[in-house]
C-alpha positions as CSV (number, residue, x, y, z in Angstrom):
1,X,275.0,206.5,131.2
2,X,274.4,207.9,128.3
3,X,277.3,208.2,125.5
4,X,278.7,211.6,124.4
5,X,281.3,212.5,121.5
6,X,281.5,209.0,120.2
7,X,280.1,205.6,121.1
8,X,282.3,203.7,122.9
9,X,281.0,200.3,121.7
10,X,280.6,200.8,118.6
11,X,284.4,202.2,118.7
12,X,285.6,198.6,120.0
13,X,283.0,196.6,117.3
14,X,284.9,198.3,114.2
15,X,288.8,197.9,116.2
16,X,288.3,194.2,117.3
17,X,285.3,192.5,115.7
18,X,284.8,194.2,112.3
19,X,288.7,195.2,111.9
20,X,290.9,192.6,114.4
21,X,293.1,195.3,115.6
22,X,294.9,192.9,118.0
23,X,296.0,191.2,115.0
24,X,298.5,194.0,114.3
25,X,300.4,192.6,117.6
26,X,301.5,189.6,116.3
27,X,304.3,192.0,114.2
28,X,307.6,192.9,115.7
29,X,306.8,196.6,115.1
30,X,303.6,196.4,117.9
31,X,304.7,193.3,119.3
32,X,304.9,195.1,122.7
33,X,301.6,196.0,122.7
34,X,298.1,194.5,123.8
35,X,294.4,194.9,124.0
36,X,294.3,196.4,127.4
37,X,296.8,199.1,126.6
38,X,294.8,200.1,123.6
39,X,291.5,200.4,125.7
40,X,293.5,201.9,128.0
41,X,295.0,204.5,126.0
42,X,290.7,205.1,124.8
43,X,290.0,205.2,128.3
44,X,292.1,207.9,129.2
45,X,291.4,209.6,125.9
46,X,288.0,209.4,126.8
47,X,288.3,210.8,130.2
48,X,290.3,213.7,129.5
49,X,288.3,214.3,126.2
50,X,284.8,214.7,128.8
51,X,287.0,216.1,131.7
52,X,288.9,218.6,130.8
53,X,288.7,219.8,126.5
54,X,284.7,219.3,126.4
55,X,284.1,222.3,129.0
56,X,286.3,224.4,126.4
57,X,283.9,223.9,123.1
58,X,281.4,226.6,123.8
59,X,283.5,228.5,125.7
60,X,286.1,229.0,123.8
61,X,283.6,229.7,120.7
62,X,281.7,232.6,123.2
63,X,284.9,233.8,124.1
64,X,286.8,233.7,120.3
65,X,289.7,235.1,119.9
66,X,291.3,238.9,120.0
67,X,294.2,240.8,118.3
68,X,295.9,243.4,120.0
69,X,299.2,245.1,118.8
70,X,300.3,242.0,116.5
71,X,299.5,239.8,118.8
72,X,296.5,237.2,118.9
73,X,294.7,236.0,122.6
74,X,292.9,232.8,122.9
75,X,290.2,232.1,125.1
76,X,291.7,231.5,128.8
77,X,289.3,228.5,129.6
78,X,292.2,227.0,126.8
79,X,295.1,227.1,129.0
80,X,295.2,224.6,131.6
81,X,293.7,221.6,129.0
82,X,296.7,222.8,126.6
83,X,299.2,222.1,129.6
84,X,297.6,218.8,130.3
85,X,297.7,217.9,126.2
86,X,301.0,218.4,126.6
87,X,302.0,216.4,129.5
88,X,299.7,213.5,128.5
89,X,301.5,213.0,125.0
90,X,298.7,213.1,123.0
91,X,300.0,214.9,120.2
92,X,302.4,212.1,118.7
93,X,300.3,209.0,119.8
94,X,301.3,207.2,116.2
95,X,304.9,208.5,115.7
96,X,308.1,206.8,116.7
97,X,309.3,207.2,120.5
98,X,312.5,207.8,119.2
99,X,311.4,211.1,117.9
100,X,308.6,211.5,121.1
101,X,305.6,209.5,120.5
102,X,304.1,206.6,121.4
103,X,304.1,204.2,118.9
104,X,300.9,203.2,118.9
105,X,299.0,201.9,115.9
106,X,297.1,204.2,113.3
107,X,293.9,203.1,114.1
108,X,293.8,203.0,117.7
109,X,295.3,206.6,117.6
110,X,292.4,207.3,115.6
111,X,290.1,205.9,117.6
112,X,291.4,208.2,120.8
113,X,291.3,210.9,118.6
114,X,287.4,210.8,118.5
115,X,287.4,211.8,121.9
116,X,289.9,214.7,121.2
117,X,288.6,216.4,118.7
118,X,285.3,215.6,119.3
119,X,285.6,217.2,122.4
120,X,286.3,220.7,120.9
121,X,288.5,220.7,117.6
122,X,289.4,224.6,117.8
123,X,291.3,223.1,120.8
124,X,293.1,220.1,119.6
125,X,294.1,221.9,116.1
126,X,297.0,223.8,118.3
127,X,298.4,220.4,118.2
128,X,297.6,218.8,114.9
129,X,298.8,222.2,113.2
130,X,302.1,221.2,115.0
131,X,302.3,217.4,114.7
132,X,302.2,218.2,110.9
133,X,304.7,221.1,110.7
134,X,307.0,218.3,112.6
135,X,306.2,215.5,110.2
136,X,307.6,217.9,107.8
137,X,311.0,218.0,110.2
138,X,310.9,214.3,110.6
139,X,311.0,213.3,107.2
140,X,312.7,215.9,105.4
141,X,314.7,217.9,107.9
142,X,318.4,217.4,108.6
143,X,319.4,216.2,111.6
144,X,320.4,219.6,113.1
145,X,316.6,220.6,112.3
146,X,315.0,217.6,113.9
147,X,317.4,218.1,116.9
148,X,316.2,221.6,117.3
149,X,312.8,221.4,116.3
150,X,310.8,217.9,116.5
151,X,310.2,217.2,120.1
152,X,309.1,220.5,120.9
153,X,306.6,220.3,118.2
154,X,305.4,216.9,118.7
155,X,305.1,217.8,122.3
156,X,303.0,220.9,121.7
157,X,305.3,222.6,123.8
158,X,305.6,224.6,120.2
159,X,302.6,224.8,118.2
160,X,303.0,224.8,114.5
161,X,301.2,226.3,111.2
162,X,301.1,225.6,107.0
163,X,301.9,229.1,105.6
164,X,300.6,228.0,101.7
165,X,297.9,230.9,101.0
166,X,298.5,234.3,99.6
167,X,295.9,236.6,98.7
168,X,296.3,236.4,94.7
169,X,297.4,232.6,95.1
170,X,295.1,230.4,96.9
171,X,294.8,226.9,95.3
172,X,297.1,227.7,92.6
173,X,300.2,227.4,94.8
174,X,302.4,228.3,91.2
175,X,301.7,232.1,91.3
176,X,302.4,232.9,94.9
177,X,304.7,236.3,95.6
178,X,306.8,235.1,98.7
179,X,310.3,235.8,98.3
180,X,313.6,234.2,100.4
181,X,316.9,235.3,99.6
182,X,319.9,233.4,100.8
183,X,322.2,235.0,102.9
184,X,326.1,234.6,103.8
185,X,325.6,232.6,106.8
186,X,322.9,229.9,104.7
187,X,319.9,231.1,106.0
188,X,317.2,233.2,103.9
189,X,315.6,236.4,104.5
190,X,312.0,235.6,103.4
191,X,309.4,238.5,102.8
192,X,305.7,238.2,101.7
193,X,301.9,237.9,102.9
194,X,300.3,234.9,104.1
195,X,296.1,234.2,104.5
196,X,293.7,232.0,106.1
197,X,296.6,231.2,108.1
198,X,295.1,228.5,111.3
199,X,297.0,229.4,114.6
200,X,299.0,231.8,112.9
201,X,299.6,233.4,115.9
202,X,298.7,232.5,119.6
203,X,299.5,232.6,122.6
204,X,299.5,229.2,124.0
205,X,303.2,227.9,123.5
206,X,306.6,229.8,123.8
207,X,307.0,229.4,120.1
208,X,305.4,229.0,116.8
209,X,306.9,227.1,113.5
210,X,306.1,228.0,110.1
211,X,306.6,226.1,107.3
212,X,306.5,229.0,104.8
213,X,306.6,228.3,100.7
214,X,308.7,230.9,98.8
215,X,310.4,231.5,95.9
216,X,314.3,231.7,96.1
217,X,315.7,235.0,93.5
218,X,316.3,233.4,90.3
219,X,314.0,230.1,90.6
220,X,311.6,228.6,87.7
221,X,308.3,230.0,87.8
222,X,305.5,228.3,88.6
223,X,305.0,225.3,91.0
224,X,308.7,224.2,90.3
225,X,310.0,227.2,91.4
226,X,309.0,226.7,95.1
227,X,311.0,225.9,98.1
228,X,309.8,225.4,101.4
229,X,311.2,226.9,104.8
230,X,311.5,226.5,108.5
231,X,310.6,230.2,110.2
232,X,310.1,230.4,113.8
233,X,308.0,233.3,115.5
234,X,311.0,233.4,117.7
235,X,314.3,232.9,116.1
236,X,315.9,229.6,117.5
237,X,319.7,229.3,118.2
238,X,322.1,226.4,117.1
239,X,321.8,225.3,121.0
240,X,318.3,225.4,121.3
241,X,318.1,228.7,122.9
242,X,316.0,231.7,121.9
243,X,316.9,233.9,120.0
244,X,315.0,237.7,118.7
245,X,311.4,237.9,117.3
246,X,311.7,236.9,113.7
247,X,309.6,239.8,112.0
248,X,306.5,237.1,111.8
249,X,303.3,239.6,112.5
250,X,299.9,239.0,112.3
251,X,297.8,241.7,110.9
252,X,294.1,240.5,111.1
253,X,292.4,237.8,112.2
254,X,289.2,236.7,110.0
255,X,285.4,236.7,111.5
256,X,284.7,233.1,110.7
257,X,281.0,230.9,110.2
258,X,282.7,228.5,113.1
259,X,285.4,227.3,114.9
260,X,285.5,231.1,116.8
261,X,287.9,229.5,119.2
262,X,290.4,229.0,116.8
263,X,292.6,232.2,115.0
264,X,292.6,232.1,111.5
265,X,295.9,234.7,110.8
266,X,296.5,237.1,108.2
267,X,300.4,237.4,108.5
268,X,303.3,239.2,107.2
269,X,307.0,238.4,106.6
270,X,310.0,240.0,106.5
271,X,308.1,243.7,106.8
272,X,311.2,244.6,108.6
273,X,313.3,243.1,107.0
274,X,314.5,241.0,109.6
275,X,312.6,237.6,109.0
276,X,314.9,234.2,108.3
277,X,314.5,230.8,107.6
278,X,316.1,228.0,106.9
279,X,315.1,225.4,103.5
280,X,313.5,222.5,104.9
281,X,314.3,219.7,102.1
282,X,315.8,220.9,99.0
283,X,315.7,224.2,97.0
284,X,312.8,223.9,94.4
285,X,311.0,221.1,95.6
286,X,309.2,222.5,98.2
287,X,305.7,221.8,96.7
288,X,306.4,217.8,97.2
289,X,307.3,218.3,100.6
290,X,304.6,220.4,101.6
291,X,302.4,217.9,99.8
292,X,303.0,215.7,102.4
293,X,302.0,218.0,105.2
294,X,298.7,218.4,102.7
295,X,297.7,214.5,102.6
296,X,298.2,213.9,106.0
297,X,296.2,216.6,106.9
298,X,293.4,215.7,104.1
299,X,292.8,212.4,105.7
300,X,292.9,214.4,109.0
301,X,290.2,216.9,107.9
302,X,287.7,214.1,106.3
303,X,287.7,212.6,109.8
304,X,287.4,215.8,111.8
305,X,284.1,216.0,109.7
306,X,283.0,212.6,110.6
307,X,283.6,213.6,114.2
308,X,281.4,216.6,114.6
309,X,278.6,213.9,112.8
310,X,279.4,211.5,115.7
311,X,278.8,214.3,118.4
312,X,275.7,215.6,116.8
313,X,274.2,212.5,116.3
314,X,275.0,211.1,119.6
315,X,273.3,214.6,121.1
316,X,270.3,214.3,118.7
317,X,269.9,210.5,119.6
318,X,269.8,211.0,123.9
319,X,267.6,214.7,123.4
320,X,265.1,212.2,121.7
321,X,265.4,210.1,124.1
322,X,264.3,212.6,126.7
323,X,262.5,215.3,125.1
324,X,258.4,214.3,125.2
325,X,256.5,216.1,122.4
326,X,253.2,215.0,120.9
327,X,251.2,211.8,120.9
328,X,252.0,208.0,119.3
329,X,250.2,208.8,115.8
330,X,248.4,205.4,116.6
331,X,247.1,206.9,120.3
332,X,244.3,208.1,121.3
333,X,243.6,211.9,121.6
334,X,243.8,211.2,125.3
335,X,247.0,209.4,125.5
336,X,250.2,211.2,127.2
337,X,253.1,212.9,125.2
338,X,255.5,210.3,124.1
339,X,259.2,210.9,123.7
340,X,260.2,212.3,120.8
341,X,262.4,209.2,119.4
342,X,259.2,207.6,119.0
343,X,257.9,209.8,116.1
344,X,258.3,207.8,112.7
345,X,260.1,210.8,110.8
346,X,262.3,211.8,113.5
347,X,263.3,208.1,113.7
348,X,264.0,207.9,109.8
349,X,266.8,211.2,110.8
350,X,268.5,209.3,113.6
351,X,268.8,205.8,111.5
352,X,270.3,208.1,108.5
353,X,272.8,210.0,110.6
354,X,273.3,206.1,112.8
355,X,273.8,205.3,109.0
356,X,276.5,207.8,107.8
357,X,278.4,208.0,111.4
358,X,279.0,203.9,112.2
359,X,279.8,204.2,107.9
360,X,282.2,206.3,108.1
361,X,283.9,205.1,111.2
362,X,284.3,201.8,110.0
363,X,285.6,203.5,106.6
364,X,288.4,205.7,108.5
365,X,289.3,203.3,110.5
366,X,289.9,200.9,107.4
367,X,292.1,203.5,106.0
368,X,294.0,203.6,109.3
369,X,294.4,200.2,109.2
370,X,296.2,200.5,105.7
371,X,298.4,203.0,106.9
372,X,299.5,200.2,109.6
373,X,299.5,197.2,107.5
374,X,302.0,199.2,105.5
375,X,304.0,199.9,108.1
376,X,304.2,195.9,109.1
377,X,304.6,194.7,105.5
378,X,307.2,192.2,105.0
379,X,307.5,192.7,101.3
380,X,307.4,195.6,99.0
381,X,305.1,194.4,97.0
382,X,302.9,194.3,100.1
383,X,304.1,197.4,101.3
384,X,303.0,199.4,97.6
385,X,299.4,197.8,98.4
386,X,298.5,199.5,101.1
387,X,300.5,202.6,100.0
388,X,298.4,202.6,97.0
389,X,295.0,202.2,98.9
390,X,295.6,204.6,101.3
391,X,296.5,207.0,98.4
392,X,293.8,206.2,96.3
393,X,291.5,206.6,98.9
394,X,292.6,210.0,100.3
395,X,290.1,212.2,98.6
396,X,287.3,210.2,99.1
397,X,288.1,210.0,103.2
398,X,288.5,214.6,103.1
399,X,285.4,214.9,100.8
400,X,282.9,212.0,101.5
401,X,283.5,212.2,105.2
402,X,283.5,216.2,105.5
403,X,280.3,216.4,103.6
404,X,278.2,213.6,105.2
405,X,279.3,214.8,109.1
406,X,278.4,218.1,107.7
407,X,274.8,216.3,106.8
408,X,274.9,214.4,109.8
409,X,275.1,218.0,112.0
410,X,272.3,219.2,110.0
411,X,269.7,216.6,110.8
412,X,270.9,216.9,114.5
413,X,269.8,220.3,114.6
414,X,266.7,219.2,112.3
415,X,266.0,216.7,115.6
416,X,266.2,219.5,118.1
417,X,264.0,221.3,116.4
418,X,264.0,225.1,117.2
419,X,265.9,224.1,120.4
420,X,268.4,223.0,117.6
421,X,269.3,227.0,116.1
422,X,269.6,228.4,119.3
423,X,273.2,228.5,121.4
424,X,271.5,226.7,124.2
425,X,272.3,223.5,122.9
426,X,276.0,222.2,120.8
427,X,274.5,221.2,117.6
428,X,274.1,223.9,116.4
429,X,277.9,224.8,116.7
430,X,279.1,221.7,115.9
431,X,277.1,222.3,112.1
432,X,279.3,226.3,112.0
433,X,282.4,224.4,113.3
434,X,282.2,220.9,110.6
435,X,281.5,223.6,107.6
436,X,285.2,224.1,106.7
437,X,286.1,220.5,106.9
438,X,284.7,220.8,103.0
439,X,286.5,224.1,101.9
440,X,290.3,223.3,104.0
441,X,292.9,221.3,102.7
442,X,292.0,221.6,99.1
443,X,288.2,222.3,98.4
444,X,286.1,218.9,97.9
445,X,285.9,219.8,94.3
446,X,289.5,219.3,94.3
447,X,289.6,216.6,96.1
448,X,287.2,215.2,93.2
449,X,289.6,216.2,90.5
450,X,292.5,214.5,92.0
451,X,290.2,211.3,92.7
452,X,289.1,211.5,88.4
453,X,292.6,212.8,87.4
454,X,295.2,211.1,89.4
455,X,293.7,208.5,91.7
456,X,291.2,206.7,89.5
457,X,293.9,205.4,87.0
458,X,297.0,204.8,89.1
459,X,299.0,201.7,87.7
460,X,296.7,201.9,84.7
461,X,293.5,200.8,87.2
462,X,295.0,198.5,88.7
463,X,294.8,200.0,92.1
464,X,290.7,201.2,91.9
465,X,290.6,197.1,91.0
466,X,291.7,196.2,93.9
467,X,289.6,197.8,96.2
468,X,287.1,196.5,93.8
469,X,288.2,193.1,94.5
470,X,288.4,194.1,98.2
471,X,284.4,195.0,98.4
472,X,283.5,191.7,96.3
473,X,285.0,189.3,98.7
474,X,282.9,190.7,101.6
475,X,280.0,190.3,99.6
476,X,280.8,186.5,98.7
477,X,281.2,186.3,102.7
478,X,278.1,188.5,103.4
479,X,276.1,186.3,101.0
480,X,276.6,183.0,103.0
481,X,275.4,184.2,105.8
482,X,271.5,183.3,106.8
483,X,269.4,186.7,106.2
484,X,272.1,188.8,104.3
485,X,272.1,187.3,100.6
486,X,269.7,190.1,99.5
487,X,271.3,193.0,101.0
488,X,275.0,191.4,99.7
489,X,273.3,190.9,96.1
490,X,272.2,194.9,96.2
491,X,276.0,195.9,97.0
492,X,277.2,193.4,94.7
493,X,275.1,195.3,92.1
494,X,276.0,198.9,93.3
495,X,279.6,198.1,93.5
496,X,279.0,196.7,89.6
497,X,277.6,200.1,89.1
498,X,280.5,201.9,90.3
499,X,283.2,199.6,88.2
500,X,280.8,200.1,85.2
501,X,280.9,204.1,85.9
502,X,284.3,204.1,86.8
503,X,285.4,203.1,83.4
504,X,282.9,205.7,81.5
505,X,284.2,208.5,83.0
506,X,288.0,207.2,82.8
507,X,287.3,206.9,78.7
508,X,285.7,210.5,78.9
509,X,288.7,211.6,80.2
510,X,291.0,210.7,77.9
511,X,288.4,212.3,75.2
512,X,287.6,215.4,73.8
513,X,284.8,215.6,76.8
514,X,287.2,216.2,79.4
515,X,286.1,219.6,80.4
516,X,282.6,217.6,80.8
517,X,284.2,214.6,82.4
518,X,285.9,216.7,85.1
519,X,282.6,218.6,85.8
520,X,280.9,215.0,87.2
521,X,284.2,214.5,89.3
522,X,282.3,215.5,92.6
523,X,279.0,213.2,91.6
524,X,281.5,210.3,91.0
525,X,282.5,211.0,94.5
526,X,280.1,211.3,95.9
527,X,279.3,207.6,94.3
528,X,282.2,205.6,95.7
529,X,281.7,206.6,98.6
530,X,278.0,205.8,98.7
531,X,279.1,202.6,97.5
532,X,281.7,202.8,100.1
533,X,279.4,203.4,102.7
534,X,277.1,199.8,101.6
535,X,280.4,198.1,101.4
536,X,281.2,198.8,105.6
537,X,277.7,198.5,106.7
538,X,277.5,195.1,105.3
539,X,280.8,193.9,106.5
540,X,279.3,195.2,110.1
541,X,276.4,193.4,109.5
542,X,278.3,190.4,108.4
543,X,279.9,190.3,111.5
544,X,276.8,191.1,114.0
545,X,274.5,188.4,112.2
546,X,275.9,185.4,113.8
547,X,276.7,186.7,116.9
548,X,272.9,187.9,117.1
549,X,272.0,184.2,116.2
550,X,274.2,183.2,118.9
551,X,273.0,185.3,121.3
552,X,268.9,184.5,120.5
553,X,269.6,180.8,119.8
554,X,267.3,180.6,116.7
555,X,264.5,182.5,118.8
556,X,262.0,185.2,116.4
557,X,259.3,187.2,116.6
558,X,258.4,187.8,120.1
559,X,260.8,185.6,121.5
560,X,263.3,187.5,119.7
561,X,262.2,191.1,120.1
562,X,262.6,190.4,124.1
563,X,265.6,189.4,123.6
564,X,266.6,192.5,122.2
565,X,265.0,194.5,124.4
566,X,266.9,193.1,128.0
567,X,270.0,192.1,125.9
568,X,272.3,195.5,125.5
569,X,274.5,193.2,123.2
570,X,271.8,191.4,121.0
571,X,270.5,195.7,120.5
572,X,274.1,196.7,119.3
573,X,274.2,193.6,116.7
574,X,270.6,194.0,116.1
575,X,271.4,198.0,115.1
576,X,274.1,196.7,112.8
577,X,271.3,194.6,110.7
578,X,268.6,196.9,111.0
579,X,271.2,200.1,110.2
580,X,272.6,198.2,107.3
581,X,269.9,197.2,105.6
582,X,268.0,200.7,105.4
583,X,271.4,202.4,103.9
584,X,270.7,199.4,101.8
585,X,267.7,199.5,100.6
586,X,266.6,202.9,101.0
587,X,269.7,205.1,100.0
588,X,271.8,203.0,97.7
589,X,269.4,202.9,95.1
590,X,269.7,206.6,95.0
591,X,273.3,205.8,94.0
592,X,272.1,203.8,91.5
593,X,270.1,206.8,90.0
594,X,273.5,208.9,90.2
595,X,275.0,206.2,88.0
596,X,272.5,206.5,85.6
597,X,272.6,210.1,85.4
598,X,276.3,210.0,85.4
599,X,276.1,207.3,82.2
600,X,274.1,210.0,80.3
601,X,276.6,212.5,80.3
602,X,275.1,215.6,79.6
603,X,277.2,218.6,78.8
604,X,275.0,221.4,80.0
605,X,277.6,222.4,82.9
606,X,279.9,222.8,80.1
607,X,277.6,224.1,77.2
608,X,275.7,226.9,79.6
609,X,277.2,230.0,78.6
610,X,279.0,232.4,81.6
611,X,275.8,235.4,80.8
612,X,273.1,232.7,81.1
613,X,273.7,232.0,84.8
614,X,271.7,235.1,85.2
615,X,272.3,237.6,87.7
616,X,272.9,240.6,84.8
């Protein structure tokens, strides 16, 4: 049978061979844990992914959304999948059963997630939206709030929302409008305008919670000046009970390139006058709360892009499979059609997007991984590490990943051909639907500034070092393997290349180029992760290699190619080789150009004036 959303055996290669996620057992805090329940909890993930959200992805994009007296309608086909997201805790797989989840690691929460929101992400954002309003609660909250608020949210029972954008405001958070004055009884009477606002309104769940930034009367201007609040669509009583409609409307929905399934609210506060909230964390420092929200969901976003890249390619790879068109280009004029799969350029397409997708799996998963080695660490010195990688490798996870799935969903539909623009078949709405993974969350360019600005020179270095460090010892173990020493000596020069350019644009930074430095943030980006990308691929290939060569038992040629060919588990480590070495070989020396171009650095982005763009 032929996979669908994500590959199923790759998904166990990265978790147990490439990454040892049964490892993270052996600690107290997943001792009760195992193998089986992990596969199990992918199984079912699987299953209900297929089942029951799949049948929703065009549907709900033919069907959209509709506003009618302040209120917004979702597609129908959405309502009995929600229930069962609801009663199968899926929401909360990675957060504390104390508070309502499961408990499970990062990683293999990640890994069910492919089947979620690969399935149809305008579904599963009604509970993302609201596992991250009640990450908020959790961590911040008091313990009134979390009583009131965090089961329902982690449940989905309530969905939840980020209320950050304002018309005049968008990523400078500083100059929003948003007002909350405090009343007698400690609550705040907020009033203001709110965009772009994801599941704004909806009526899937008895109640919406908004985490809404404001300013309080009389607070510093600017970013420290901003407090954050709980408001509820419907107002919520000290016992849990409902109380009136909070004054929370939605006044427009947008007309969106994708995700049609999902509302994307214009809304308005306090128009009545009768809209409260209560501060969530303390009065002026709502910007490092919300921050939080902002990471988590970052890291979230870069792997909702590589998701739509694992769907297209895995629709691309079986339609080439089955679609015949054309002849062999070494057949006669006689000879049959072939299947398409067999054509040399649509091959090249299918190893690039095989490339990017088992790349970036292996690279999310890593950062998963981080997340729970943090978690388990027994010292603080530990504990910083893998707080410090997962920080520093944030931006590159939201940008590299969103733009390569986005790639990824454009050479699927480049395999379909014309078949490939048409609504007949999903590629081409997973390409509408993977756009905004780039633009959400803080625009890619952002995400680039924050890498150059912040990121790049936490702990003077000393933290970009150490994933350098981290690359270098696969190579070293990539290098004694039989067959690998060239392909680790190219990474071991591209990730040279990336420590060398690191420190040029660091020094430019700190000069009067900065303006020019800040300009290449998004091409040094793009670099690590191409470097990123060789440095996963050969630690796959390090690990396939001698289980191929167990497998074959020293057989070639022929021999070998036989093997491959009745052997599913000789292909899949055979794929790993074959799919390393091209990324290898054929697109990191393209990275190696970037360097070079980078090394230059040219100021025309800078020098061009504003009139010479054209367009007069």
């Amino acid at each position: 049978m032929a996979q669908i959303i994500a590959d199923r055996r790759d998904i166990d290669f990265v978790l147990y061979e490439q990454l040892d996620t049964e490892d993270l057992t052996r600690f107290p805090k997943y001792s009760e844990f195992n193998r089986k329940l992990f596969d199990m909890t992918i199984s079912e993930a699987r299953n209900f992914g297929i089942k029951e959200i799949l049948p929703t992805f065009s549907q709900g994009d033919r069907d959209g959304v509709r506003l009618e007296a302040g209120k917004v309608f979702v597609s129908e086909s959405f309502r009995k999948p929600h229930r069962l997201y609801v009663e199968g805790e899926w929401i909360a797989m990675k957060d504390d059963p104390a508070v309502g989840g499961q408990g499970l690691p990062h990683i293999v929460a990640q890994a069910a997630s492919e089947y979620l929101v690969g399935a149809n992400f305008a579904f599963t954002a009604f509970g993302t939206l609201g596992h991250g309003a009640g990450k908020l609660v959790e961590l911040y909250g008091t313990a009134e709030q979390r009583d009131l608020y965090l089961r329902h949210l982690y449940s989905g029972k309530w969905g939840g929302t980020m209320l950050l954008t304002e018309s005049g405001a968008g990523s400078d958070l500083g100059a929003l409008t948003t007002t909350a004055t405090k009343n007698p009884d400690g609550t705040y009477s907020i009033a203001g305008s709110k965009i772009f606002i994801t599941n704004g309104d909806q009526n899937l769940t008895e109640n919406i919670i908004h985490p809404v930034l404001a300013r309080i009367e009389g607070a510093p201007k600017g970013a420290k000046g901003i407090s954050l609040f709980i408001v509820p669509k419907i107002w919520v009583n000290d016992d849990g009970s409902f109380g009136d409609f909070n004054d929370v409307v939605c006044t427009g929905v947008e007309e969106k390139l994708g995700l049609h399934g999902s509302p994307t609210c214009s809304l308005t506060l306090g128009a009545k006058g009768k809209c409260r909230g209560v501060l969530l964390g303390e009065e002026n420092k709502g910007m490092q709360v919300m921050f939080h929200m902002m990471n988590e969901a970052r890291l979230d976003v870069g792997a909702q892009g590589f998701t739509h890249g694992s769907a297209a390619y895995l629709y691309a790879l079986n339609y080439a499979r089955e679609r015949h068109q054309g002849k062999d280009i070494t057949a006669g004029a006689d000879s049959p059609q072939v299947p398409i799969i067999r054509h040399p350029d649509v091959r090249r397409m299918l190893i690039q997007m095989k490339a990017y997708t088992e790349g970036m799996r292996s690279f999310i998963y890593y950062v998963s991984r981080c997340f729970d080695m943090e978690a388990c660490a027994s010292t603080a010195e530990e504990k910083n590490y893998y707080a410090q990688m997962t920080e520093l490798l944030t931006p590159v996870v939201k940008a590299y990943c969103s733009e390569r799935g986005f790639d990824v969903c454009t050479l699927a539909v480049q395999v379909y051909g014309g078949y490939g623009f048409t609504r007949e078949y999903p590629v081409e709405q997973l390409l509408r639907d993977c756009k905004i993974t780039s633009i959400y969350e803080g625009t890619n360019g952002i995400q680039a500034m924050d890498l150059l600005g912040r990121k790049l020179m936490m702990k003077k270095g000393a933290v970009f070092q150490s994933l350098i460090s981290e690359m270098e010892s696969t190579v070293l173990r990539a290098a004694a393997i039989p067959g690998l020493a060239d392909m680790a000596e190219a990474v071991k020069a591209a990730i040279s290349g990336l420590n060398e350019i690191a420190a040029h644009i660091a020094k430019a930074v700190m000069s009067d180029r900065v303006r020019a430095a800040f300009a290449a943030s998004h091409p040094f980006l793009e670099i690590m992760g191409d470097v990123i990308m060789g440095w996963m691929l050969l630690w796959r290939a390090s690990v396939a290699a001698p289980k191929l060569e167990k497998i074959a038992e020293n057989a070639s040629g022929e021999a070998l190619e036989a093997i491959i060919e009745n052997n599913r588990q000789a292909a899949f480590y055979d794929g790993q080789l074959k799919t390393a070495a091209y990324f290898i070989y054929a697109l990191l020396p393209i990275t190696a150009g970037k360097i070079q171009a980078l090394k230059k650095s040219r100021d025309e982005v800078i020098q061009i004036s504003e009139k010479s763009f054209g367009g007069l």
